[in-house]
ROLO-529717 format. One line per field, with one value per residue (C-alpha): residue number from 1; y, x, z. Coordinates in steps of 0.02 Angstrom, whole numbers, plus 50000, padded with zeros to 5 digits. Example, Ala and Ser with C-alpha at 12.3 -4.5 7.8 and 13.67 -1.06 7.14 Angstrom:
<fimis>
pos: [1 | 2] $
north: [49775 | 49947] $
east: [50615 | 50684] $
up: [50390 | 50357] $
</fimis>
This chain:
<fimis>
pos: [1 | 2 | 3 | 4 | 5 | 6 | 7 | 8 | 9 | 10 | 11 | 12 | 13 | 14 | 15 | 16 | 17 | 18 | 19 | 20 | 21 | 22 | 23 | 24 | 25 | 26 | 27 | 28 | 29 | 30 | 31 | 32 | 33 | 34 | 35 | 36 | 37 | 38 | 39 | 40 | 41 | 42 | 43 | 44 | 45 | 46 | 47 | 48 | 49 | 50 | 51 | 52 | 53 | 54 | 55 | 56 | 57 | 58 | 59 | 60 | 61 | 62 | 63 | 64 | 65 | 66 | 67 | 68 | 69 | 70 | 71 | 72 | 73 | 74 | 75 | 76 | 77 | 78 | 79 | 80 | 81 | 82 | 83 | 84 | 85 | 86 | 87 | 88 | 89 | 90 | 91 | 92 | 93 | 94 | 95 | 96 | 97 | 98 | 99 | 100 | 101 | 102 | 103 | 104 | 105 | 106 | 107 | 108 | 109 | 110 | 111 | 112 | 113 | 114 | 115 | 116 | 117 | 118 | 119 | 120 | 121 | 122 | 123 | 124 | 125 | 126 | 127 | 128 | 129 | 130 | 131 | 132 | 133 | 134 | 135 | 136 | 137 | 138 | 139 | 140 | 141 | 142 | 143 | 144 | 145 | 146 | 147 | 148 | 149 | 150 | 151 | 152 | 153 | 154 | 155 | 156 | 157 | 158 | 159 | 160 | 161 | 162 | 163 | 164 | 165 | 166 | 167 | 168 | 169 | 170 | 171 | 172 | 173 | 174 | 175 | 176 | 177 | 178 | 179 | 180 | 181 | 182 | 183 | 184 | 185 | 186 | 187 | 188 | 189 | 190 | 191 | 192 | 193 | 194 | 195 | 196 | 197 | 198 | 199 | 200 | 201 | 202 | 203 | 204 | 205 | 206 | 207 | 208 | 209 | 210 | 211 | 212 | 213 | 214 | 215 | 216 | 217 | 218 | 219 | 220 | 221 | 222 | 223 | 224 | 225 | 226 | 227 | 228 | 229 | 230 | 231 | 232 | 233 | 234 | 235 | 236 | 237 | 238 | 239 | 240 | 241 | 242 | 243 | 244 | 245 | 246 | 247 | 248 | 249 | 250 | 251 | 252 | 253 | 254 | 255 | 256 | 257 | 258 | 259 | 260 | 261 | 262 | 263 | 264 | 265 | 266 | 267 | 268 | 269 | 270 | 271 | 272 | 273 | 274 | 275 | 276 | 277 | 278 | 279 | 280 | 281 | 282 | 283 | 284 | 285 | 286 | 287 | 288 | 289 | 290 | 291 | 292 | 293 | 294 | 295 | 296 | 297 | 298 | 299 | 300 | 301 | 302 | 303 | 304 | 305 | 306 | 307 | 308 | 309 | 310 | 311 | 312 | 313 | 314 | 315 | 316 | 317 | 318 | 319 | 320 | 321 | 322 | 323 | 324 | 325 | 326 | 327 | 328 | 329 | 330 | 331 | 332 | 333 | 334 | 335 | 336 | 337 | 338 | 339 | 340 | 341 | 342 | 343 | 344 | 345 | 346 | 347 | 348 | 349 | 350 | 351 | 352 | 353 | 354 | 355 | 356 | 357 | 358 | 359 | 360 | 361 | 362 | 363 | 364 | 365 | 366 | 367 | 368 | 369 | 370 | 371 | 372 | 373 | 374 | 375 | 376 | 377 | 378 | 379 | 380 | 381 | 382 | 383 | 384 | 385 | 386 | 387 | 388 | 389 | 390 | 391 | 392 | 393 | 394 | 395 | 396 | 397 | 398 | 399 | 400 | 401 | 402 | 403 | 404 | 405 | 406 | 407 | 408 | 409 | 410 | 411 | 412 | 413 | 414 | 415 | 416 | 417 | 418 | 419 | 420 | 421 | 422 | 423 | 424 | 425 | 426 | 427 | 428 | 429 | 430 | 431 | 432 | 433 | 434 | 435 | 436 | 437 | 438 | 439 | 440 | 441 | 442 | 443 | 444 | 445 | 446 | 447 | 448 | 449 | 450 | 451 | 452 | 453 | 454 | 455 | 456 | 457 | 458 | 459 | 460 | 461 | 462 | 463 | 464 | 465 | 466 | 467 | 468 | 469 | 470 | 471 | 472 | 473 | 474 | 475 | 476 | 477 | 478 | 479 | 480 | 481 | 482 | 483 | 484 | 485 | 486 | 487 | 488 | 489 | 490 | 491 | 492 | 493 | 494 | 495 | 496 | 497 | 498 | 499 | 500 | 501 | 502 | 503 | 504 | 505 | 506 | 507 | 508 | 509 | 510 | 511 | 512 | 513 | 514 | 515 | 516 | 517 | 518 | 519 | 520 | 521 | 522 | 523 | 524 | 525 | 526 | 527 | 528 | 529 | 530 | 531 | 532 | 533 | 534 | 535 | 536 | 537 | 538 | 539 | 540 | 541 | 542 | 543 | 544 | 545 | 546 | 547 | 548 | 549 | 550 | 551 | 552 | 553 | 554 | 555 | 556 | 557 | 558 | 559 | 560 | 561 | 562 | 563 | 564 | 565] $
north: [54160 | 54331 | 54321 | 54154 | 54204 | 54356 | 54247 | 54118 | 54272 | 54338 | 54185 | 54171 | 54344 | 54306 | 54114 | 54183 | 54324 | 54202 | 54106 | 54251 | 54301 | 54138 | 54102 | 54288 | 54254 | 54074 | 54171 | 54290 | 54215 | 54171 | 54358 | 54425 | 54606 | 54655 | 54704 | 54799 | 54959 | 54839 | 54785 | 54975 | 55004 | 54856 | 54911 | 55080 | 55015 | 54891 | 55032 | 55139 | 54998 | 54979 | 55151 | 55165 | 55020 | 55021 | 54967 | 54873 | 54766 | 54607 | 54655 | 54801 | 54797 | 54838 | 54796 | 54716 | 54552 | 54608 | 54638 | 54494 | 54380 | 54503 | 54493 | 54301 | 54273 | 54389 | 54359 | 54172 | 54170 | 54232 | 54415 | 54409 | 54394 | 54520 | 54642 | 54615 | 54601 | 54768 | 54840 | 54811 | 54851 | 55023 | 55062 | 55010 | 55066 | 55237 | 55244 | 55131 | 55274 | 55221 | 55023 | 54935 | 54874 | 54700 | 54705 | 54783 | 54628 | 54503 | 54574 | 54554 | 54388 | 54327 | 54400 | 54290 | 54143 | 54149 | 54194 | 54027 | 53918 | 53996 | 53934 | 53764 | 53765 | 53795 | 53682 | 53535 | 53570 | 53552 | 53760 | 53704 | 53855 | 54010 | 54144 | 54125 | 54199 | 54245 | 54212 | 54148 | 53954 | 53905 | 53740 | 53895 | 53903 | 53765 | 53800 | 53988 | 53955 | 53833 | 53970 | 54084 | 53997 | 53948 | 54127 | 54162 | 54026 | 54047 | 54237 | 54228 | 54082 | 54181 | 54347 | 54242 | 54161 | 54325 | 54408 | 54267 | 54259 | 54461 | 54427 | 54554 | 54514 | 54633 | 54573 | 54760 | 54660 | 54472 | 54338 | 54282 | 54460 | 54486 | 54295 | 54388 | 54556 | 54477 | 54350 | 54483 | 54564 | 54408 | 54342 | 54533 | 54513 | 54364 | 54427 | 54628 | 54525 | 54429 | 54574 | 54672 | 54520 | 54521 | 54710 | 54684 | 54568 | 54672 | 54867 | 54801 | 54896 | 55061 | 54923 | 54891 | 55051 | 55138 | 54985 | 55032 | 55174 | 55085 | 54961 | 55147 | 55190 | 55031 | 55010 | 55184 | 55120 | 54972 | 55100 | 55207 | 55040 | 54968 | 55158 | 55127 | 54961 | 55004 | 55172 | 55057 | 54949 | 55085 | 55166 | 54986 | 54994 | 55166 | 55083 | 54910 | 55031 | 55152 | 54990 | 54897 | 55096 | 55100 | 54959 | 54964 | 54947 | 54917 | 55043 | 54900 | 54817 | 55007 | 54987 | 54824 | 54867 | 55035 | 54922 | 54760 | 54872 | 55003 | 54823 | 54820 | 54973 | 54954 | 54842 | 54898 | 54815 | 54888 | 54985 | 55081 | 55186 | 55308 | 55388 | 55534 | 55476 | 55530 | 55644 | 55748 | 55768 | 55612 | 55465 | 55298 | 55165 | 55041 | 54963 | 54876 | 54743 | 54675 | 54599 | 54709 | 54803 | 54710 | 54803 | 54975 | 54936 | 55046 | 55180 | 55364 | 55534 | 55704 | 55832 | 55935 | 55752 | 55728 | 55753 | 55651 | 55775 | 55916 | 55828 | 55834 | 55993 | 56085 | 56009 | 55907 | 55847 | 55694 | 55674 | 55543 | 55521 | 55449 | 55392 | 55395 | 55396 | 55555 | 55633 | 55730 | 55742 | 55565 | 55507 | 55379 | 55408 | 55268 | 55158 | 55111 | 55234 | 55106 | 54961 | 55028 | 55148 | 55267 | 55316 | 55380 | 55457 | 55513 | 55603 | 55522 | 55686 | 55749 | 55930 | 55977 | 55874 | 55763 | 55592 | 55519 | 55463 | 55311 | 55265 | 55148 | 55109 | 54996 | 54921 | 54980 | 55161 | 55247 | 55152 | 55263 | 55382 | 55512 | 55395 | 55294 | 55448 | 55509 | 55352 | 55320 | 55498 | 55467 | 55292 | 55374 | 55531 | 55391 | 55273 | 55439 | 55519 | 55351 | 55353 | 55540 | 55467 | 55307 | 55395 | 55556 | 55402 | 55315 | 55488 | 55538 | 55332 | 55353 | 55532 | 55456 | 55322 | 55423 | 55440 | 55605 | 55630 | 55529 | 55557 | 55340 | 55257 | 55195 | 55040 | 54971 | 55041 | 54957 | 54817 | 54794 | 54847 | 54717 | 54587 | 54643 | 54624 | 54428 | 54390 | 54453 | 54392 | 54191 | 54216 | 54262 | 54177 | 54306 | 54350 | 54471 | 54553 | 54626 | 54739 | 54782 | 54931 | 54970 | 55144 | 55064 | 55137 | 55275 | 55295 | 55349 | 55461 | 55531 | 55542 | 55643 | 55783 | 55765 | 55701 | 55841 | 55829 | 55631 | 55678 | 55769 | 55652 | 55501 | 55615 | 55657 | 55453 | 55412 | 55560 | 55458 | 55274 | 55340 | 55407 | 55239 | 55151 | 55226 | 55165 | 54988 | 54954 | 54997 | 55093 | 55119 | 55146 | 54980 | 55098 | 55191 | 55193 | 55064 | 55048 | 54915 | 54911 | 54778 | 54732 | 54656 | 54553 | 54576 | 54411 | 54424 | 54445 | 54608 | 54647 | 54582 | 54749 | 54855 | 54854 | 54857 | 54998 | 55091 | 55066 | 55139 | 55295 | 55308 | 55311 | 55418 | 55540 | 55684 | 55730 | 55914 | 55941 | 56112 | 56171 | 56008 | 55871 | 55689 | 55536 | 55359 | 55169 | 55065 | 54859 | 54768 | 54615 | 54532 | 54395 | 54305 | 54253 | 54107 | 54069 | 54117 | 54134 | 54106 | 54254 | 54443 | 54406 | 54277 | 54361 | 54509 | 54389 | 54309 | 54478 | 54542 | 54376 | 54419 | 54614 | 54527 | 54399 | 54581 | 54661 | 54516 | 54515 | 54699 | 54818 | 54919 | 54753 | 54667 | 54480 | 54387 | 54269 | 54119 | 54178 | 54117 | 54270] $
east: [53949 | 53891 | 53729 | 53697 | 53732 | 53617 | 53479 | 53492 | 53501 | 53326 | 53228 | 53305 | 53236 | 53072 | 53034 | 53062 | 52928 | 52820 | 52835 | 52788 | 52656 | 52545 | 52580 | 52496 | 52376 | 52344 | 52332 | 52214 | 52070 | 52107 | 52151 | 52023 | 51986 | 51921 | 52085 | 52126 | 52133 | 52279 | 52359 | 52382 | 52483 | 52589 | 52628 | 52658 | 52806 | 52873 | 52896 | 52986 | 53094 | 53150 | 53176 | 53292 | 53391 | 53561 | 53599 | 53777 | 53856 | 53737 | 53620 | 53517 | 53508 | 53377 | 53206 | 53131 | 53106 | 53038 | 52872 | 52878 | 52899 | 52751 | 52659 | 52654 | 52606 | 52464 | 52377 | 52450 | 52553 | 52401 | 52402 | 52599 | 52639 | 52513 | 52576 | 52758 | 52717 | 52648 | 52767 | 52921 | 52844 | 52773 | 52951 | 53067 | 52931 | 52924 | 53130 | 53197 | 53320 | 53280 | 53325 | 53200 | 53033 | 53091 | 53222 | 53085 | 52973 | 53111 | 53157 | 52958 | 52936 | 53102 | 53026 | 52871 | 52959 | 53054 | 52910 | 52794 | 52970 | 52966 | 52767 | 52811 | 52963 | 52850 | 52715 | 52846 | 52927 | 52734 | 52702 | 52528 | 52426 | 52545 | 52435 | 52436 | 52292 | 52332 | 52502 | 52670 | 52705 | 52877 | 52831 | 52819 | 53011 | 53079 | 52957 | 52978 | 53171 | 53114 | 53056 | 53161 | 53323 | 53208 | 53168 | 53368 | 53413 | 53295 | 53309 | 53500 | 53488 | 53381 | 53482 | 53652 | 53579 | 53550 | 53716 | 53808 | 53720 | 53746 | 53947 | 53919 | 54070 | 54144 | 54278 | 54238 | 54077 | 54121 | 53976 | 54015 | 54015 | 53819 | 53774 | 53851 | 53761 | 53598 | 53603 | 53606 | 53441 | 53367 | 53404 | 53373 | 53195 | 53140 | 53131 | 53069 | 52946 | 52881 | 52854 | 52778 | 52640 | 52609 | 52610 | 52470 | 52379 | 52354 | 52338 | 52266 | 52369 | 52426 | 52550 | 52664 | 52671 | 52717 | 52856 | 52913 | 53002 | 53137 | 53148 | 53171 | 53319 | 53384 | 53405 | 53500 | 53611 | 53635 | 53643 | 53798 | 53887 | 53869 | 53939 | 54102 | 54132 | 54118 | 54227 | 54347 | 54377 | 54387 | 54541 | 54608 | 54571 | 54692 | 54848 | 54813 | 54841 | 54990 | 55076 | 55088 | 55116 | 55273 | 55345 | 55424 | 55291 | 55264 | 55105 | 55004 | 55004 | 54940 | 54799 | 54780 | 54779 | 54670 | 54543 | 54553 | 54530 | 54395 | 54303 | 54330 | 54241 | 54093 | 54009 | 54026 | 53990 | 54166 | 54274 | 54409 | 54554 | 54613 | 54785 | 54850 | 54965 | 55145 | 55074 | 54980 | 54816 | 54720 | 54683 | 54708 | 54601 | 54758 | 54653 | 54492 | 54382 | 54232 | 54131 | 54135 | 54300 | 54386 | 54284 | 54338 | 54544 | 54625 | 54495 | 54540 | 54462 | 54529 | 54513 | 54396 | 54277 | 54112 | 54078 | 54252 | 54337 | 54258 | 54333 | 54503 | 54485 | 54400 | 54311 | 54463 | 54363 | 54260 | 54097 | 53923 | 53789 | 53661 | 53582 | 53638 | 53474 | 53422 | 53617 | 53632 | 53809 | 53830 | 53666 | 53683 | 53870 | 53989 | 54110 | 54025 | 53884 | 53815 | 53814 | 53819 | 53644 | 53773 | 53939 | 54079 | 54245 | 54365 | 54531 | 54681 | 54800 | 54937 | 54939 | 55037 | 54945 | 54810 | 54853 | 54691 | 54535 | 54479 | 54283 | 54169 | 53994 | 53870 | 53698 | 53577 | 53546 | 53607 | 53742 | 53865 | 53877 | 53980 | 54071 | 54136 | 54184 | 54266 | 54367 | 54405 | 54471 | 54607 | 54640 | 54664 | 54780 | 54879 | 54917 | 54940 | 55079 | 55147 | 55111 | 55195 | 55354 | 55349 | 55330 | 55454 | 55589 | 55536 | 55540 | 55721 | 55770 | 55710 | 55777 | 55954 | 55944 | 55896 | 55985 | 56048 | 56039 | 55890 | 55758 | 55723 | 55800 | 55984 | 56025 | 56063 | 55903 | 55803 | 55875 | 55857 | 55676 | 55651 | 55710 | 55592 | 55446 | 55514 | 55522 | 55323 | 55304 | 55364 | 55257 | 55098 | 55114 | 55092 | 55192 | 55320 | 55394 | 55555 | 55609 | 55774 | 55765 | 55921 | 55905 | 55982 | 56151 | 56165 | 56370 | 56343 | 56208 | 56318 | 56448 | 56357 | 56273 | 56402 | 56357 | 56269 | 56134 | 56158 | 56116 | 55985 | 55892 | 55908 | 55831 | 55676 | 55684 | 55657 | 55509 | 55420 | 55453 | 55392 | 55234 | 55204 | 55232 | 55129 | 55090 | 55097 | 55291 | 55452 | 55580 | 55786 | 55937 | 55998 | 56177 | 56250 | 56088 | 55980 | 55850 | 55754 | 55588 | 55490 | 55295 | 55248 | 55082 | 55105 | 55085 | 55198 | 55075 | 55028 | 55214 | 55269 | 55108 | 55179 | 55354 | 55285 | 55181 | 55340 | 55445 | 55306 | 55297 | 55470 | 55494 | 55365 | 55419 | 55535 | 55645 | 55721 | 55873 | 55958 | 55832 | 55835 | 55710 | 55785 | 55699 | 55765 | 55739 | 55752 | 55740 | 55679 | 55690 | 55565 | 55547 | 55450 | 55452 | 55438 | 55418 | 55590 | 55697 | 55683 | 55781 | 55806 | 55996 | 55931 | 55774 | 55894 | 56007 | 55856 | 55783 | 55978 | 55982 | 55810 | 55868 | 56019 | 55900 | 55808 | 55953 | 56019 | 55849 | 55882 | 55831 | 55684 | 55579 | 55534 | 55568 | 55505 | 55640 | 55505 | 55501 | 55299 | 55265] $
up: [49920 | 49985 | 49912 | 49928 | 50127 | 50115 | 50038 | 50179 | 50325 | 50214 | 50240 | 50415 | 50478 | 50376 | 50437 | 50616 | 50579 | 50502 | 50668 | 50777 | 50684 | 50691 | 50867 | 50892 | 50774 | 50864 | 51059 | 51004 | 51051 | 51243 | 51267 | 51391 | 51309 | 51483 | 51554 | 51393 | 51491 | 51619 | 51451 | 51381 | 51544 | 51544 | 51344 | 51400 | 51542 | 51411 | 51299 | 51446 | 51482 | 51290 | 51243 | 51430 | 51383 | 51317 | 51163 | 51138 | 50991 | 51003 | 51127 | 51231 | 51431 | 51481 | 51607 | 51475 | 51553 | 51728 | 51616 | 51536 | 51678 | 51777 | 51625 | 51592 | 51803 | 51813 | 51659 | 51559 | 51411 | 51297 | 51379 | 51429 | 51209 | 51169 | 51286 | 51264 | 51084 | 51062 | 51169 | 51051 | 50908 | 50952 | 51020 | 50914 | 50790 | 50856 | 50878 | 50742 | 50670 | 50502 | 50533 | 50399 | 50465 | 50437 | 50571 | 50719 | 50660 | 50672 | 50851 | 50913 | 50835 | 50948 | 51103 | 51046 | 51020 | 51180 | 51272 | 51197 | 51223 | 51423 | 51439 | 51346 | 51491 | 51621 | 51589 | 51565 | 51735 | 51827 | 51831 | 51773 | 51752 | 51739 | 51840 | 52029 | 52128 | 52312 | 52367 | 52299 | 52304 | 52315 | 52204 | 52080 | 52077 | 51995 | 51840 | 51846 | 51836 | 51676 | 51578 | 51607 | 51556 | 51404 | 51370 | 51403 | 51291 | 51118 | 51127 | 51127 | 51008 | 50900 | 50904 | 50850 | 50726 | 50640 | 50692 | 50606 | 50458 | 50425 | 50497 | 50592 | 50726 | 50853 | 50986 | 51082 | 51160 | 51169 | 51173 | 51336 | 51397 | 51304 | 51408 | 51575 | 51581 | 51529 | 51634 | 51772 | 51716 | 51722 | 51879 | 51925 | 51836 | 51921 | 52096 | 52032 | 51945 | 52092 | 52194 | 52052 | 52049 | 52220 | 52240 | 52104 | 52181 | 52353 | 52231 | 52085 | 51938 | 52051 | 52137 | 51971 | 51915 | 52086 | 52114 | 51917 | 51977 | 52076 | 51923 | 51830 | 51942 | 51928 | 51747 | 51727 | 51853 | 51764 | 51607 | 51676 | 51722 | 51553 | 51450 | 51587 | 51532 | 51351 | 51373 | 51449 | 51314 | 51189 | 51283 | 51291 | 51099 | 51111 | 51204 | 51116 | 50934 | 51019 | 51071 | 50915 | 50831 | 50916 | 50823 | 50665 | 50527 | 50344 | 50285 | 50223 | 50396 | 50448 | 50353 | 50398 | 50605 | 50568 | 50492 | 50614 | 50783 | 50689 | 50684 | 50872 | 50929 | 50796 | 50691 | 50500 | 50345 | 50230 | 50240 | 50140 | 50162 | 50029 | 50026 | 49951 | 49781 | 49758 | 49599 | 49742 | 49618 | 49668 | 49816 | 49786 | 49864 | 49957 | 50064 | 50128 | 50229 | 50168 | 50063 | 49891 | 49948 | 49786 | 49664 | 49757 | 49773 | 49638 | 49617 | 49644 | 49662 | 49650 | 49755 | 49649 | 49632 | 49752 | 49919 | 49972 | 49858 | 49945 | 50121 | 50076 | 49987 | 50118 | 50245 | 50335 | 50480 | 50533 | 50463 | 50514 | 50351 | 50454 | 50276 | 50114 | 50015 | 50124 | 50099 | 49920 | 49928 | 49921 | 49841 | 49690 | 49698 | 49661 | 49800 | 49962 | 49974 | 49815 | 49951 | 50116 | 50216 | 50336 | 50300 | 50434 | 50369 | 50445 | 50375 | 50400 | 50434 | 50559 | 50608 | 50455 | 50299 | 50252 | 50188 | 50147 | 50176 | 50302 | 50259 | 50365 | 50296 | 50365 | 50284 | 50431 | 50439 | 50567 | 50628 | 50708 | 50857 | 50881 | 51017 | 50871 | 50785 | 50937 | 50959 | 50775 | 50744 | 50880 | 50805 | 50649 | 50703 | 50791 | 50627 | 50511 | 50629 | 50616 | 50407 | 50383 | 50499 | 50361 | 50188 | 50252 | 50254 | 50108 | 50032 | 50084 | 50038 | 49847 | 49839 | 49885 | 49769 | 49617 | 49488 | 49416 | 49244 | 49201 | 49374 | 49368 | 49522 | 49511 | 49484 | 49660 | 49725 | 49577 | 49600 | 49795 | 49779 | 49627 | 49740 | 49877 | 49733 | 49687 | 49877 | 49883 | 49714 | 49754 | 49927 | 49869 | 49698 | 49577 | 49412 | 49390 | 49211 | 49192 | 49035 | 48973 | 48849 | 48740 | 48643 | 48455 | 48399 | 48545 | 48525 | 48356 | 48415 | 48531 | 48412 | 48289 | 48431 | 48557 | 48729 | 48816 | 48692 | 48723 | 48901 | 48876 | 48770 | 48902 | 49036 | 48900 | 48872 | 49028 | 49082 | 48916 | 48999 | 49167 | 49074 | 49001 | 49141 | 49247 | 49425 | 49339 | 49389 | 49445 | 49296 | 49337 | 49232 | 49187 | 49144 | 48991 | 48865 | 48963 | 49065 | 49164 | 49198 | 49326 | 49323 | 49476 | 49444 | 49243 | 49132 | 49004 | 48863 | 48964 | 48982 | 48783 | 48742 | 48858 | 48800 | 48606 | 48673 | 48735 | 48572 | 48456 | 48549 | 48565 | 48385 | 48357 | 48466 | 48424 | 48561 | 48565 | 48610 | 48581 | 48445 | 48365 | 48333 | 48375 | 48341 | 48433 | 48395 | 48534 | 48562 | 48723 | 48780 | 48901 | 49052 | 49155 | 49347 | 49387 | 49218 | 49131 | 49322 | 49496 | 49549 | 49499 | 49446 | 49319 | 49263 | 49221 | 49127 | 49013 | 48993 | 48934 | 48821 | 48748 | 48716 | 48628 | 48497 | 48473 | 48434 | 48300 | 48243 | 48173 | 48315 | 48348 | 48392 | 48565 | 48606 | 48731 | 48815 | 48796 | 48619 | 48617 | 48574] $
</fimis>
């Protein structure tokens, strides 16, 4: 579905060049190449007016149409393209910050299009012929207001077109709040733009360019307003993220706001967020947006791996690649820097210790400021103070609930967190495994080496479950010589492996106890949720009745309780 998007948003940007490009091609001939030496200064104050404008998500304010309008009355629609043409592509040619070539041809083909929609406007409403020679006509007005809500309307048309078809969505700028402040610098335009004709028509070409610096003055004004509004929002952004901080929260729906407002202050293609694991020696991708964040969920890096690995290790503070194919550090490395042109990451760490890792990257080079890293960074010292606060009481919960001899949770605790897992499990519809593990003929172990050494061994046991395990599942002591073990997300065919995975080494380890070498045999009996049970208390009870049919069967084997296996 991505692709087929991006291959629809391809031919999009490329049709609308296409466009442009033979309604130049078409105008060249009525340009009158007498006034070139006019034209060069027009270009000149359309590139002025672009490179003072202020760029926002979906949109730049600027000037811009005061020389189109002054452009299109003094010398027809031919002239007024050319000019306006030339002027956006030596700009944003000149400052593109790396954007591809593609994207400064897309933007100049819209102004074209607009601009021939305007002259089609103004024709149809009786403007006749667009230049006017000695004074202004009021019968002017009705057609001059034609094309420029036809400009408005196919250049804003245009321009969402291709912000929805690269999802690039922000709620920081709203589309109704890109409509509002344009709509001021056109209305503004329309009246600059009259006086800059007639001041041209009494000076010649010394009238426009003296009246320009007002229009100068002006636009910065109109610049300062719009870097308030935005710097409003983003502290908005700040109490909007303390507010919902301050209520009780799971980590994931952390994440999950981090992520959501981040999308709120800029436009980004993914992101990811990668936190510290409980073994301390590697970071765990938990959590993402975008398109190709699946493939990245679940991959680590250690400290002492890549540039990220240098970040934790000893860098610890914010950091912009403007562009990764410039960037060594990060060049041809795996995770986002594969998809994404700029990178911004920002560690997620209190004053004390560094938690992990949140990454934003973004297709266009360039395409964030140190005002998003500002913002971010405070976002993201917010949610980890709140993080530290979450896994210091998780910590001191599992350390309660742990039991003694063995290091595996206790029962109780496994068995209120295994309930939490079929809750999640029955909600979002996934699988869930449980394993009961009997070590064979334990009393007569004990028996024969006494029950320290008895001890001893089931703490060694369970160290070699753990190990097995992994970060696949959950392991407690089941009580006496057992132990339980739930797979959240396991099909049992993965869990049935597993379990015969954990027997053969088991056997084929020798434990020491005392200066002697033990060996065990063990039996295990498996089920399913939703398959075998539809609650913890019964999927314990098949899983016990499976352990029994193992142990009738002769020991040392696994049996599933749906016995296909």
């Amino acid at each position: 579905m991505v692709q087929r998007n991006n291959l629809f948003h391809i031919l999009y940007i490329w049709l609308v060049i296409c466009l442009g490009a033979s309604v130049l091609i078409f105008l060249f001939k009525e340009l009158d190449l007498d006034l070139s030496q006019e034209f060069l200064i027009f270009i000149a104050l359309g590139i002025l007016t672009g490179w003072l404008g202020v760029s926002f998500p979906k949109g730049k304010l600027s000037a811009g149409f005061t020389v189109v309008l002054t452009t299109f009355l003094i010398y027809g629609p031919a002239a007024g393209i050319w000019i306006n043409c030339l002027a956006n592509l030596i700009g944003q040619g000149i400052a593109n910050r790396g954007s591809p070539m593609r994207v400064t041809f897309f933007s100049t083909s819209q102004y074209i299009l607009a601009f021939w929609a305007g002259n089609y406007a103004y024709l149809w409403a009786g403007g006749g012929q667009a230049t006017f020679e000695k004074s202004f006509n009021f019968a002017l007005v009705i057609p001059l207001v034609a094309f420029t809500v036809a400009y408005y309307f196919i250049n804003h048309f245009l321009v969402y077109l291709y912000l929805w078809s690269e999802h690039q969505k922000t709620s920081l700028v709203k589309w109704v709040d890109v409509l509002r402040w344009d709509s001021f610098t056109y209305l503004l335009g329309i009246p600059l733009g009259l006086v800059m004709v007639v001041l041209y028509q009494r000076l010649s070409i010394i009238g426009p360019v003296l009246f320009f610096i007002p229009i100068f003055i002006i636009q910065l004004l109109l610049r300062m307003y719009l870097q308030v509004a935005l710097v409003n929002r983003e502290l908005s952004v700040f109490y909007r993220v303390a507010k919902k901080l301050s209520r009780p929260l799971e980590a994931n729906k952390i994440f999950d706001l981090i992520l959501k407002e981040a999308r709120k202050i800029v436009n980004y293609h993914s992101g990811i967020i990668y936190l510290k694991a409980e073994e301390k020696n590697h970071y765990r991708a938990v959590a993402g947006h975008g398109p190709q964040v699946k493939n990245l969920i679940g991959t680590t890096f250690t400290p002492k791996e890549g540039f990220l690995g240098w970040m934790v290790s000893h860098h610890r503070r914010p950091e912009i690649i403007n562009d990764v194919r410039k960037d060594l550090r990060v060049k041809n490395k795996a995770g986002l820097p594969q998809v994404c042109r700029s990178l911004l990451i920002i560690p997620l760490q209190t004053e004390n210790e560094l938690l992990g890792i949140f990454m934003l990257g973004d297709k266009r080079p360039f395409a964030f400021k140190e005002d998003h890293q500002d913002v971010l960074t405070v976002v993201c010292h917010q949610a980890a103070v709140v993080l530290a606060n979450i896994f210091l009481s998780q910590h001191v919960i599992v350390k309660t609930n742990i039991d003694k001899l063995t290091g595996v949770y206790s029962y109780n605790f496994f068995f209120r967190r295994a309930t939490e897992e079929c809750h999640r499990a029955g909600k979002e519809g996934f699988p869930l495994a449980v394993i009961v593990l009997e070590v064979d003929d334990f009393q007569m172990f004990n028996s024969s080496f006494g029950r320290d050494t008895g001890d001893a061994v089931l703490a060694a046991l369970a160290r070699l479950i753990e190990e097995r395990v992994k970060g696949a599942g959950i392991v407690g002591r089941y009580g006496g010589e057992e132990f339980v073990i739930l797979l959240p997300n396991c099909g049992e065919v993965s869990a049935v492996q597993l379990a015969e995975n954990i027997r053969q080494v088991i056997r084929e380890h020798s434990f020491q106890a005392e200066g002697t070498y033990l060996s065990l045999k063990v039996s295990l009996g498996v089920a399913m949720y939703p398959q075998d049970a539809n609650s913890i208390s019964e999927l314990l009870q098949k899983a016990d009745e499976a352990l029994y049919r193992a142990k009738k069967r002769g020991k040392d084997c696994v049996v599933p309780y749906s016995g296909k296996i």
